[in-house]
N, C-alpha and C positions, 0 to 999 in steps of 0.2 A: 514595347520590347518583350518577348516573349523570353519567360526564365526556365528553366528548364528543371529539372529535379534535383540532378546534380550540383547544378550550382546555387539552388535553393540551400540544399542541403550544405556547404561550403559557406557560404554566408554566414548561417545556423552557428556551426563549427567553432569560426573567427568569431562572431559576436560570445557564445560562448566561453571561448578560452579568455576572451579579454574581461569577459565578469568576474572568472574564475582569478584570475590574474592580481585584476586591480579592485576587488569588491569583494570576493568569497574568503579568500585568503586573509587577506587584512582585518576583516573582522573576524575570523574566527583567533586569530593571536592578538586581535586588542581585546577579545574577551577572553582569556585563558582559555579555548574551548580542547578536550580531550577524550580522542575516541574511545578509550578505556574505562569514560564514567559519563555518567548519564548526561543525558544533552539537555538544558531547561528548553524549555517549551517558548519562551522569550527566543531564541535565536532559531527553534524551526519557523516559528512564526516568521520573521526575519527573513527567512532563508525562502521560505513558499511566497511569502511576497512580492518579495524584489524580483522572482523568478520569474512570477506570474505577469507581472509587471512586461520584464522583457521578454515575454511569449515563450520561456521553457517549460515551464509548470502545467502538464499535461497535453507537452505536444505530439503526444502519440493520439489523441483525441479528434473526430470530425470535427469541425469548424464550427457546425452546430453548438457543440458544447467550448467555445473557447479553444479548441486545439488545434493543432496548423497538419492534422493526420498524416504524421511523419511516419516512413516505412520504419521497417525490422532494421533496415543498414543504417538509414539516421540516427535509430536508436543504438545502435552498435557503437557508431561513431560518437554520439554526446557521453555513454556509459565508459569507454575506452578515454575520454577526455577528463572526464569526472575521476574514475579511478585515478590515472596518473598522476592527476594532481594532490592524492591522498589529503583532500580536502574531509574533515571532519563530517560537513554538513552535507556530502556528495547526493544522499539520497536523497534529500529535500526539494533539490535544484530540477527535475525533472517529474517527480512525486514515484522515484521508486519504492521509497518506505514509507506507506502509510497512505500513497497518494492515488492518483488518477492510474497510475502503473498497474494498481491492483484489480483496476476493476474492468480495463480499458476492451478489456476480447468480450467483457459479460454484457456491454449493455444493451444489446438487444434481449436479454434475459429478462431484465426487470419491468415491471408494471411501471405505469405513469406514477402511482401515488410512489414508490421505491424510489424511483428517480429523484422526485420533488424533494423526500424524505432522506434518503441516502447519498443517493450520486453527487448530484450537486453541490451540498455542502461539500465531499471531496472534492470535486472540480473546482471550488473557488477557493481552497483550502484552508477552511472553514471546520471540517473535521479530517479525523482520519478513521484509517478503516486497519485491517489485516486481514490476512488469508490463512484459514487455520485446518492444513489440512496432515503435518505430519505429527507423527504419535511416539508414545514409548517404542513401542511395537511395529508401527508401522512408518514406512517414508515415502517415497513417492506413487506406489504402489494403494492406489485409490480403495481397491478392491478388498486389501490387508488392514482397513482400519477397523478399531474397534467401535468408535462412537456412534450411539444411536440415536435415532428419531422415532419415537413415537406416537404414534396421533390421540387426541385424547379432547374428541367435541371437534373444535375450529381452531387448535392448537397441539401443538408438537413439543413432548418432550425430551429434552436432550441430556442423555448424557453420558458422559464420556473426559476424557485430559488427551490433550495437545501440548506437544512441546518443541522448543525451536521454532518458533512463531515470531517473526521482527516485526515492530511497529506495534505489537502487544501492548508495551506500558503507553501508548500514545495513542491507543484507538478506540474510538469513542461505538464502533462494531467490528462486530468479527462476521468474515465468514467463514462460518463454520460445514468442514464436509463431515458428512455423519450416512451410514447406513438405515435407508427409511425402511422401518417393518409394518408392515401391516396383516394382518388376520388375512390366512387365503392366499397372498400375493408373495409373488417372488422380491426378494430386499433388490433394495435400489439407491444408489448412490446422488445423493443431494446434497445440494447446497443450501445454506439458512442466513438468514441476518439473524447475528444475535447483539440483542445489546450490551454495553459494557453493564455491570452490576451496580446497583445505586441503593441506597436505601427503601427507595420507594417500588422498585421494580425487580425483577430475577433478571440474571443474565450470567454473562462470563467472571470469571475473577482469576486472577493473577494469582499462580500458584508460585514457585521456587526460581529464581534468580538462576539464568544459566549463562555466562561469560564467554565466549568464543572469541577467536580471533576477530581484536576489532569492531565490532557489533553483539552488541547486547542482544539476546533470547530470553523468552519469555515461557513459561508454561500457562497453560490456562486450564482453569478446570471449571 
Protein backbone atom coordinates (compact mmCIF):
# COMPACT_ATOMS: atom_id res chain seq x y z
CA UNK A 1 0.00 0.00 0.00
CA UNK A 2 1.39 3.04 -1.01
CA UNK A 3 1.31 6.11 1.84
CA UNK A 4 1.22 9.20 0.66
CA UNK A 5 2.77 12.42 2.51
CA UNK A 6 -0.17 13.60 3.72
CA UNK A 7 -1.26 10.79 5.49
CA UNK A 8 2.28 10.14 6.66
CA UNK A 9 2.12 13.16 8.14
CA UNK A 10 -1.43 12.62 9.87
CA UNK A 11 -0.36 9.52 11.53
CA UNK A 12 2.89 11.66 12.64
CA UNK A 13 0.16 14.05 14.19
CA UNK A 14 -2.16 11.36 16.08
CA UNK A 15 0.80 9.42 17.31
CA UNK A 16 2.02 12.64 18.63
CA UNK A 17 -0.76 14.15 20.33
CA UNK A 18 -1.47 10.81 22.13
CA UNK A 19 2.36 11.01 23.68
CA UNK A 20 1.62 14.36 24.47
CA UNK A 21 -1.61 13.36 26.06
CA UNK A 22 -0.85 10.31 27.97
CA UNK A 23 3.01 10.46 28.50
CA UNK A 24 4.34 14.20 28.10
CA UNK A 25 1.77 15.74 30.29
CA UNK A 26 1.72 13.35 33.09
CA UNK A 27 5.22 13.45 33.77
CA UNK A 28 5.95 16.80 33.60
CA UNK A 29 2.95 17.33 36.75
CA UNK A 30 4.15 14.17 38.49
CA UNK A 31 7.57 15.90 38.48
CA UNK A 32 6.45 19.46 39.57
CA UNK A 33 7.97 20.62 36.19
CA UNK A 34 7.78 24.73 35.71
CA UNK A 35 8.41 26.73 32.74
CA UNK A 36 9.48 29.80 34.71
CA UNK A 37 12.58 27.81 36.42
CA UNK A 38 14.94 25.86 35.00
CA UNK A 39 14.25 22.37 33.68
CA UNK A 40 16.92 19.65 35.38
CA UNK A 41 18.63 17.79 32.72
CA UNK A 42 17.03 14.45 34.27
CA UNK A 43 13.64 15.13 32.49
CA UNK A 44 15.18 16.61 29.02
CA UNK A 45 16.92 13.63 29.00
CA UNK A 46 13.57 11.93 29.45
CA UNK A 47 11.94 13.88 27.25
CA UNK A 48 14.73 13.32 24.01
CA UNK A 49 14.42 9.85 24.70
CA UNK A 50 11.24 8.67 24.81
CA UNK A 51 10.84 10.97 21.64
CA UNK A 52 13.68 9.47 19.98
CA UNK A 53 12.30 6.21 20.76
CA UNK A 54 8.91 7.13 18.98
CA UNK A 55 10.66 8.73 15.94
CA UNK A 56 10.04 12.57 16.89
CA UNK A 57 13.45 13.59 18.02
CA UNK A 58 14.92 14.82 14.87
CA UNK A 59 12.29 14.20 12.34
CA UNK A 60 13.12 16.88 10.14
CA UNK A 61 16.47 14.88 9.52
CA UNK A 62 17.23 12.31 6.22
CA UNK A 63 16.81 8.94 7.15
CA UNK A 64 20.43 8.63 7.04
CA UNK A 65 20.77 10.26 10.25
CA UNK A 66 17.65 8.65 12.11
CA UNK A 67 14.98 11.16 10.79
CA UNK A 68 11.81 10.47 8.87
CA UNK A 69 12.87 14.14 6.63
CA UNK A 70 9.59 15.61 7.47
CA UNK A 71 8.71 18.82 5.37
CA UNK A 72 8.42 22.59 6.60
CA UNK A 73 4.29 21.67 6.97
CA UNK A 74 5.03 18.61 9.10
CA UNK A 75 7.08 20.64 11.16
CA UNK A 76 4.37 23.37 11.32
CA UNK A 77 1.89 20.92 12.30
CA UNK A 78 4.00 18.84 15.25
CA UNK A 79 5.36 22.75 16.50
CA UNK A 80 1.35 24.02 16.47
CA UNK A 81 0.68 20.55 18.43
CA UNK A 82 3.54 21.10 20.91
CA UNK A 83 2.65 24.70 21.60
CA UNK A 84 -1.02 23.98 22.34
CA UNK A 85 -0.54 21.74 24.56
CA UNK A 86 1.78 24.31 26.59
CA UNK A 87 3.65 21.33 27.61
CA UNK A 88 6.76 22.53 29.72
CA UNK A 89 9.15 20.07 27.78
CA UNK A 90 7.74 21.11 24.22
CA UNK A 91 11.20 21.75 22.75
CA UNK A 92 12.62 18.55 23.69
CA UNK A 93 10.05 16.52 21.95
CA UNK A 94 11.21 17.18 18.46
CA UNK A 95 14.92 18.85 19.42
CA UNK A 96 13.78 22.40 18.85
CA UNK A 97 15.89 23.49 21.76
CA UNK A 98 19.19 22.42 21.69
CA UNK A 99 18.51 19.60 19.30
CA UNK A 100 18.70 18.28 15.66
CA UNK A 101 16.33 21.48 14.85
CA UNK A 102 19.54 23.52 15.13
CA UNK A 103 21.59 22.18 12.86
CA UNK A 104 19.10 20.26 10.57
CA UNK A 105 19.52 23.05 6.96
CA UNK A 106 23.79 22.99 7.95
CA UNK A 107 24.60 19.45 7.41
CA UNK A 108 25.87 19.59 4.43
CA UNK A 109 28.31 22.19 5.92
CA UNK A 110 30.29 20.21 8.08
CA UNK A 111 33.30 17.95 7.60
CA UNK A 112 33.07 14.19 8.36
CA UNK A 113 35.24 14.57 11.42
CA UNK A 114 32.20 17.66 12.67
CA UNK A 115 29.77 15.25 12.05
CA UNK A 116 31.33 12.31 13.98
CA UNK A 117 32.35 14.99 16.67
CA UNK A 118 29.19 17.33 16.65
CA UNK A 119 26.20 16.19 14.88
CA UNK A 120 25.71 12.97 15.95
CA UNK A 121 25.86 13.28 19.50
CA UNK A 122 22.92 15.83 18.70
CA UNK A 123 21.13 13.51 16.63
CA UNK A 124 21.17 10.80 19.31
CA UNK A 125 20.57 13.30 21.87
CA UNK A 126 23.51 12.84 23.47
CA UNK A 127 24.51 16.57 23.56
CA UNK A 128 23.21 19.70 22.83
CA UNK A 129 24.08 22.44 20.80
CA UNK A 130 22.70 26.43 20.28
CA UNK A 131 22.75 28.88 17.69
CA UNK A 132 24.37 32.06 18.75
CA UNK A 133 23.72 34.52 16.48
CA UNK A 134 21.93 37.65 18.17
CA UNK A 135 23.68 40.37 20.20
CA UNK A 136 23.23 43.50 22.37
CA UNK A 137 23.31 45.32 19.38
CA UNK A 138 22.42 43.28 16.82
CA UNK A 139 19.18 40.68 15.87
CA UNK A 140 18.51 39.04 13.03
CA UNK A 141 20.44 41.22 10.90
CA UNK A 142 23.75 38.93 10.14
CA UNK A 143 25.58 41.80 8.73
CA UNK A 144 25.03 44.09 12.17
CA UNK A 145 26.92 41.99 14.56
CA UNK A 146 29.69 42.87 16.40
CA UNK A 147 31.62 39.56 17.13
CA UNK A 148 34.90 38.64 15.62
CA UNK A 149 37.02 36.03 14.29
CA UNK A 150 40.41 36.27 13.96
CA UNK A 151 42.93 33.96 12.41
CA UNK A 152 45.94 33.46 14.45
CA UNK A 153 48.22 30.11 12.94
CA UNK A 154 45.37 27.19 12.33
CA UNK A 155 43.14 28.85 14.80
CA UNK A 156 40.54 31.70 15.20
CA UNK A 157 40.05 34.03 17.75
CA UNK A 158 36.71 34.97 18.98
CA UNK A 159 35.44 37.42 20.50
CA UNK A 160 32.63 38.99 21.12
CA UNK A 161 28.76 38.65 23.71
CA UNK A 162 25.55 37.06 22.56
CA UNK A 163 22.48 37.30 24.00
CA UNK A 164 19.07 35.80 23.86
CA UNK A 165 20.48 32.50 22.94
CA UNK A 166 17.99 29.28 24.10
CA UNK A 167 19.50 26.15 24.93
CA UNK A 168 22.65 28.14 26.28
CA UNK A 169 22.66 26.72 29.80
CA UNK A 170 22.17 23.04 28.10
CA UNK A 171 24.72 23.29 25.34
CA UNK A 172 27.61 21.47 25.33
CA UNK A 173 28.56 23.92 21.71
CA UNK A 174 27.54 26.90 20.43
CA UNK A 175 27.53 28.11 17.12
CA UNK A 176 28.71 30.92 17.18
CA UNK A 177 28.28 33.77 14.03
CA UNK A 178 31.05 36.15 14.12
CA UNK A 179 32.53 38.57 11.37
CA UNK A 180 35.82 36.75 10.02
CA UNK A 181 38.75 39.54 9.44
CA UNK A 182 41.59 38.84 7.83
CA UNK A 183 44.67 41.20 6.60
CA UNK A 184 43.76 42.27 2.77
CA UNK A 185 40.39 40.55 2.67
CA UNK A 186 36.88 41.85 2.62
CA UNK A 187 34.96 40.63 6.40
CA UNK A 188 32.93 37.72 5.91
CA UNK A 189 30.24 36.31 8.01
CA UNK A 190 30.92 32.69 9.59
CA UNK A 191 29.96 30.37 11.36
CA UNK A 192 32.22 28.39 14.29
CA UNK A 193 31.76 25.58 16.73
CA UNK A 194 32.70 26.73 19.82
CA UNK A 195 33.00 24.71 22.87
CA UNK A 196 31.21 25.10 26.13
CA UNK A 197 34.24 26.44 28.53
CA UNK A 198 35.84 23.86 30.95
CA UNK A 199 38.72 24.18 32.96
CA UNK A 200 40.81 22.59 30.74
CA UNK A 201 40.04 24.27 27.40
CA UNK A 202 38.76 28.13 26.32
CA UNK A 203 35.29 28.32 24.96
CA UNK A 204 31.89 30.12 25.71
CA UNK A 205 30.69 30.91 29.18
CA UNK A 206 27.51 31.93 30.37
CA UNK A 207 27.20 35.56 31.00
CA UNK A 208 23.75 37.26 32.80
CA UNK A 209 20.48 35.36 33.41
CA UNK A 210 17.72 36.77 31.00
CA UNK A 211 14.00 35.60 31.71
CA UNK A 212 11.53 36.15 29.00
CA UNK A 213 8.22 34.90 28.46
CA UNK A 214 8.28 31.28 29.42
CA UNK A 215 11.89 30.32 28.11
CA UNK A 216 14.87 31.08 29.72
CA UNK A 217 17.97 33.15 27.74
CA UNK A 218 21.14 32.98 28.01
CA UNK A 219 23.96 35.51 27.37
CA UNK A 220 27.23 34.07 26.36
CA UNK A 221 30.44 35.72 26.30
Amino acid sequence: MVTTQEEKLEVLQTKLQDFIQNELLPYEQEHGLNAEEDIPMEAIKWARTRSRELGFYGINLPEKYGGQDVSLKGLCMFKEELARSGAVLWGQVIGEIGGPLRIGQMLESFTPEQIEKYVMPVVTGEASCCFALTEPNAGSDAFAIETTAVKDGNDYILNGKKHFISAAPYADFAIVIAKETQQGEKERITAFLVDKKTPQHPGFELGDIQVPYQENAYMLN
